[in-house]
N, C-alpha and C positions, 0 to 999 in steps of 0.2 A: 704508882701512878695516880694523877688527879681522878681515873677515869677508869672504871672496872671494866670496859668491855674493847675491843680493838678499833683504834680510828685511824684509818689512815686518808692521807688529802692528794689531790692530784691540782700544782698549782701552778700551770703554763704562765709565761709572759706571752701577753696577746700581739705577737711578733710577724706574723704569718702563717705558714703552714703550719701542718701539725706531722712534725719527722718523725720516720719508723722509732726512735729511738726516745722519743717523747710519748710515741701512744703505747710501746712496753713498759714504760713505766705507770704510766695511766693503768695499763691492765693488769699490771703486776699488784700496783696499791691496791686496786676493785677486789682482784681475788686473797690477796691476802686479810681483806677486811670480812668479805661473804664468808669463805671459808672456815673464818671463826665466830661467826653469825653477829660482825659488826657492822661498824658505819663508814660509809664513803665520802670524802669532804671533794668540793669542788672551792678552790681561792682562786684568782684573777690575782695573779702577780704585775701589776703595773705603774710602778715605779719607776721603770727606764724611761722616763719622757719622752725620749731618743729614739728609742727602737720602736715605741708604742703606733702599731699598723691599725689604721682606721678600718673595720669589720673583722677585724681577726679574733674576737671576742664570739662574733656568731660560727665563725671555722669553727671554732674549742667546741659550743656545743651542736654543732651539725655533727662534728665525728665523734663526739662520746654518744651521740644517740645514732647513729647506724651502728657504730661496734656495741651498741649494747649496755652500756658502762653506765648506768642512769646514777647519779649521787644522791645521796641522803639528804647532805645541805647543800649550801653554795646562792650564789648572788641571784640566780631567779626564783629559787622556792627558800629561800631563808634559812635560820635556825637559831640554836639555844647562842651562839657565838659568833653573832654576824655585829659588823657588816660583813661579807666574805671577797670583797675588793679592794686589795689595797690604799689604792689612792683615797680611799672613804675612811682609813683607819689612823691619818697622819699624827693624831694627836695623841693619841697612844705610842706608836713610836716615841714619839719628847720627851711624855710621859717620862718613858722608860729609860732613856737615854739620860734626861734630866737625872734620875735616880742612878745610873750609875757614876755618873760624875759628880753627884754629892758623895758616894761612896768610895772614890778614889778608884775604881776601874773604871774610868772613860777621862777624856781630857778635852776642851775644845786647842782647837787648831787653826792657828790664822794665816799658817804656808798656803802659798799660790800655787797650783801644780806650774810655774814657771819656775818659783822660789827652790820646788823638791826637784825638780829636772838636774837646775843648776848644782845643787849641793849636794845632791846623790853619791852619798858613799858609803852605800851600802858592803862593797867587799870588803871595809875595813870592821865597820858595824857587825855585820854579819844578818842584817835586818832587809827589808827589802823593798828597793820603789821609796824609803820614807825612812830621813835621818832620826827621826825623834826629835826633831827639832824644838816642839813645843810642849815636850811632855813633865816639861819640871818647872814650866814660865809658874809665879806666882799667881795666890788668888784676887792678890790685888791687881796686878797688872789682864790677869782675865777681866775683870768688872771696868775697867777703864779701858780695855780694848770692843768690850759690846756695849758699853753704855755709846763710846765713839759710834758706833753703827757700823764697827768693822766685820766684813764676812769671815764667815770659820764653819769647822767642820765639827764633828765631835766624833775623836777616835777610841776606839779599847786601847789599854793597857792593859799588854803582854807583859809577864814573869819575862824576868830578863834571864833569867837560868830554872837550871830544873827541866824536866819534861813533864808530857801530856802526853796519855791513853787513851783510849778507847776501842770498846771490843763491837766489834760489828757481826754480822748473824752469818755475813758468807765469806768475809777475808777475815774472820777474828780478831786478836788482840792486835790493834797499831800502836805505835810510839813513837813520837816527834818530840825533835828538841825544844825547848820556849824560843829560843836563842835565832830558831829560825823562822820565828812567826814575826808577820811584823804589825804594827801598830793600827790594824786595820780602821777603816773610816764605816759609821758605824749610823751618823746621821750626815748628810749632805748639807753645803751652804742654803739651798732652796728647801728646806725643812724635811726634803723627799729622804727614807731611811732606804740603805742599800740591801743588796741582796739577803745577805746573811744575815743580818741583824733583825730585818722584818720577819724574817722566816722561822728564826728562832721566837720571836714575841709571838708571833699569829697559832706557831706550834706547840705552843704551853696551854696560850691561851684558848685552844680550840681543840684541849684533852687529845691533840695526835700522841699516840703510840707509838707510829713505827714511822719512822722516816725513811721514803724507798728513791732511789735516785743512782743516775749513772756513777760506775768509779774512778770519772776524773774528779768527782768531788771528796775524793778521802782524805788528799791533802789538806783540806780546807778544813775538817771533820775536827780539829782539835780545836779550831776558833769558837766552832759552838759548843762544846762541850767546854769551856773555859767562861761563855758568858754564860750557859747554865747555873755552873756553878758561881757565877758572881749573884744571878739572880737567888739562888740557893733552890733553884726546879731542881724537880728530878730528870735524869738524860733519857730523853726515849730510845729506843732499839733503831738500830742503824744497820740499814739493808740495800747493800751498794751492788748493784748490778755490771756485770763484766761488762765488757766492749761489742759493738756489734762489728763485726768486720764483711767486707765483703770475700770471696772466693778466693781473691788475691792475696788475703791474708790482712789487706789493708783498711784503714778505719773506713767504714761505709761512707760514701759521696755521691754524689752526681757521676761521675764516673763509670760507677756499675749499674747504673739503672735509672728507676724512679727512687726514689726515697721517701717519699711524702703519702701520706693515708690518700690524700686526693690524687695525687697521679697517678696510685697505683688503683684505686680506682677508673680511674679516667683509660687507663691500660688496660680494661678490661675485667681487673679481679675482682669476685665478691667479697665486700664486708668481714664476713664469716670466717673466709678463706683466710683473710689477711691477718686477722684478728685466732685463728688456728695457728699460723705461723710465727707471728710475732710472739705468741705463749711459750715455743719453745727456742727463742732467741737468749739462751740462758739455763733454762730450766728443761728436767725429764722430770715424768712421771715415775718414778722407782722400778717396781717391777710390772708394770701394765707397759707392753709393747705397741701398743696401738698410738696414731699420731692423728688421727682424725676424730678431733672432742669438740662438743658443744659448750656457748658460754656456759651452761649449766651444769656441766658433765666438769668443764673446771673449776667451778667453783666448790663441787664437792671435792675436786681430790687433790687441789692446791696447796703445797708447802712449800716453808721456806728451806727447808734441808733440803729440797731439789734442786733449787738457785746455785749454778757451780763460776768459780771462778774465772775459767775460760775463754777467751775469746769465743763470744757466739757468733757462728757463719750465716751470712743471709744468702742464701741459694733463691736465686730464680728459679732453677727448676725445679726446686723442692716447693715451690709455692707454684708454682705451673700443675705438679703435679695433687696438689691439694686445691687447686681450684678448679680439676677436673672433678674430684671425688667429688664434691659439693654438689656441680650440676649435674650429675652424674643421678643422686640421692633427692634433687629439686623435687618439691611436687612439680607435677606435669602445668597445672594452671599457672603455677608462676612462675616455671622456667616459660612460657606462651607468652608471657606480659615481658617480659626480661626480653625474649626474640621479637614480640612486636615494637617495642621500643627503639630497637636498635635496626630492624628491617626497614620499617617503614618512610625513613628517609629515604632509603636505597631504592625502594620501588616506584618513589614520589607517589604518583596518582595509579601507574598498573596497578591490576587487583590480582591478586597472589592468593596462596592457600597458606594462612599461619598454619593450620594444625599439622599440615602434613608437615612443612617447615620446620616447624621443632619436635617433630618425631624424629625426624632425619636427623635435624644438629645434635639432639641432646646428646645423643653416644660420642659424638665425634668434637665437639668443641670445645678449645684449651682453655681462653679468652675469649668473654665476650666482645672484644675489639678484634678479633679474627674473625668474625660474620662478616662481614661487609666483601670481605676477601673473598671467603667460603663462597659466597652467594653471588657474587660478580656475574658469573654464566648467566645467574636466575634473571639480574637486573640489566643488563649488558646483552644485547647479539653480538657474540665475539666470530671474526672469521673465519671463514670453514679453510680448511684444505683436506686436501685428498688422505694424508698420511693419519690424518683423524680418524678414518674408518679400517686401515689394518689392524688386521687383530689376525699372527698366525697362530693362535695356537684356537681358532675359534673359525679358520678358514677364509675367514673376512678382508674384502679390500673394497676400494672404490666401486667398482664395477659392482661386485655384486651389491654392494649397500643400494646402488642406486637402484637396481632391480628389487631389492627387498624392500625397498621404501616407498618406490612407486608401485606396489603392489598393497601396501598397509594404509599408505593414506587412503583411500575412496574408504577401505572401512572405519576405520577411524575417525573420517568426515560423517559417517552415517551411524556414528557410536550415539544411541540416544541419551546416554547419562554416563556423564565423565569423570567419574570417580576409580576408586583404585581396585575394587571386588571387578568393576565391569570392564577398565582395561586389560588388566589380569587375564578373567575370560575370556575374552575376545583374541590375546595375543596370544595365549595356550589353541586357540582354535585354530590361529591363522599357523600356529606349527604344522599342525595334524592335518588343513585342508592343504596348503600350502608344499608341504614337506622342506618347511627350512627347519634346520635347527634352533634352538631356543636360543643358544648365544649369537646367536649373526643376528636372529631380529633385534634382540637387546642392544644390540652392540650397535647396530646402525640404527634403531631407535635414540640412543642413548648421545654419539656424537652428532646424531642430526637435529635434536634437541639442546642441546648443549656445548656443541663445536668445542667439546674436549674430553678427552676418554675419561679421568679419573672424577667422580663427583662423588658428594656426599648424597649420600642414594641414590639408587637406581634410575631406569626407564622411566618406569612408571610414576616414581614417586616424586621424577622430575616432570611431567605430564601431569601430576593432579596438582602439584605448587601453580606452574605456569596457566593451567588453566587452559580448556580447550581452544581459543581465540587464537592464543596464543604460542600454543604448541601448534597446529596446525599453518597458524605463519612460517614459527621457525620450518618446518617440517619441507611447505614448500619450496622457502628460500633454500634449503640445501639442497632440494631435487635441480633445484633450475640450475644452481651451481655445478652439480657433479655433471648433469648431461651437457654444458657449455666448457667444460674442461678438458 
């Protein structure tokens, strides 16, 4: 190789989102570069004029810096081999292009894609999309067809017989026929160079070692090891990544879910999480059983021999379940900032208790977009009914709640500090002077607060959220309720 040390590049077209299956490859190249204590390239493939999405440039790098993925070079902090944007490198492309058609691997082409439509006979050819129609025109009629000012393309020429190899790090030795490659288009009439062709130039020339990318590009995988070898480069390592499927067994879509780093954000999941999950969309650790690693934790123990062939499954609940562990593990201050965020819509202007608030959720929340749910009771007076206060296994129904509640509010109106130590004591006293049992107050504390039995925390710790004012409204409205029913 040009390049003693491992480079790998992560080189999105600035299209739109960024699909689960685009940012595994991102993660995969990051750690296959750390873990050998290389470099990580960031390229702007934007070439597609077509497809080319006005901000999808700032997507690429919003979600390489929340996943962590920070590069080496790339088009905002530079390098030894920039520019690292496409569209900035057209004349390299020519360059190169030019040189292969002085050397008789490339040809221009003056077929109209109307011209190749009509004359498509490929099943007889055995070539494909493209008769060759211009691949043997003389050099004099080339120089008379562009001195005219006629548009053309410049294709490779492909070995008409023989085959192509190449060995890749997770599907090994491939072999295709020549016979079934066809005459790919390599520069555009608009001087823009296509997918493949740029990719190989910008690859050579920007010392990449390993080329990591999905495995519907394998077929394709002999076209550039063919222009390699016209260039006379050496081939980098070729590391094609399985399929992501969903649960159905079917190629991942809209269908199963969200798909995209943003919506599965937007869904609630952390960064981390999602960025844990998509690590093993492909890949196991050997013999460490454990599925909850830090970016740091992978970068040490990242290989390619783990990468398996397989269709990788993307389980929701397997990512449900690792975005519980996460907040689960949160410091306490920034899962606080994570629930103030997302609470404070819900409350608008009431004043709430955050601390108790994420005391309570932190054990209990899947998705951060399940707060809002969670929390409904807290932001919402939802309506009472009677069936709110049975509880037989705790002796409780209407009637008594109402005598147990209109017996708790005057002290609770005379509680002088409204917190959780002095509700606590207070409703421990009112057992012992009282002689109710401790579940019946809880119990008809709890729905007469809440107007529904099951909550994330208890009586009390839904009394220090709400906030004295506040519990004490609810409290009334359910008495006035129960004695009018």
């Amino acid at each position: 190789m040009t390049t003693r040390i491992t480079k790998t590049r992560f080189a999105p077209s600035p299209t739109g989102i960024m699909h689960v299956g685009n940012l595994r490859s991102a993660l995969y190249e990051y750690l296959i570069a750390k873990a050998d204590h290389g470099a990580f390239i960031l390229r702007i493939e934007d070439t597609d004029r077509e497809r080319y999405v006005e901000g999808a440039v700032d997507v690429i790098y919003r979600t390489l810096d929340q996943c962590g993925l920070h590069h080496d070079e790339g088009p905002d902090i530079g390098g030894p081999n920039g520019p690292y944007t496409q569209s900035e490198r057209l004349l390299l492309y020519r360059q190169y292009a030019d040189q292969l058609v002085s050397q008789g691997d490339a040809y221009p082409c003056f077929c109209s894609a109307t011209h190749i439509a009509e004359n498509d006979d490929s099943e007889q050819t055995e070539s494909f999309g493209y008769n060759r129609h211009c691949r043997d025109i003389s050099r004099e009629e080339v120089t008379r067809r562009t001195d005219a000012g006629e548009s053309y393309v410049i294709r490779q020429r492909m070995p008409l017989s023989g085959e192509t190899s190449f060995s890749d790090d997770v599907y090994g030795k491939i072999t295709v026929m020549n016979k079934e490659l066809e005459d790919q288009i390599l520069l555009k009439s608009d001087g823009y160079p296509t997918y493949n062709f740029a990719n190989v130039v910008d690859d050579h020339l920007m010392e990449i070692t390993h080329i990591v990318r999905g495995s519907e590009y394998l077929s394709s995988t002999p076209k550039y090891c063919l222009l390699y070898e016209a260039f006379g480069w050496e081939i980098p390592h070729f590391v094609h990544l399985p399929l992501i499927v969903g649960e159905d067994g079917r190629k991942l879509s809209k269908r199963h879910g969200s798909t995209s780093f943003d919506d599965l954000v937007n869904d609630g999941y952390l960064p981390e999480a999602i960025v844990n999950m998509i690590a093993f969309l492909g890949w196991a650790p050997g013999s460490d059983t454990r599925e909850i690693f830090s970016l740091k934790e992978l970068e040490e123990i990242f290989h390619i021999a783990g990468i398996n062939k397989a269709p990788a499954v993307f389980s929701y609940n397997k990512l449900n379940w690792m975005n519980e562990q996460y907040i689960r593990i949160m410091p306490f201050e920034t899962w606080t900032k994570l629930v103030k965020d997302t609470a404070d819509p819900c409350f608008r202007d009431t004043p709430y208790d955050l601390i108790m608030l994420a005391q309570v959720l932190q054990p209990r929340v899947t998705k951060l977009s399940d707060i809002p749910d969670m929390i409904r009771f807290l932001t919402t007076r939802l309506p009472q009914s009677r069936e709110l206060f049975f509880n037989k296994r705790a002796k409780l129904d209407a009637d008594k709640a109402a005598d147990i509640l209109d017996k708790l509010y005057p002290l609770l109106s005379a509680l002088g500090s409204w917190n959780e130590a002095d509700l606590q004591e207070l409703l421990e006293h009112a057992c012992e002077e009282l002689g109710i049992k401790k579940g019946q107050i809880m119990g008809s504390l709890r729905a007469g607060l809440a107007a529904q039995q099951v909550t994330p925390g208890g009586a009390i710790e839904t009394a220090v959220i709400l906030g004295r004012e506040e519990s004490l409204g609810r409290l009334a409205q359910a008495l006035l309720y129960l004695r009018e029913v």
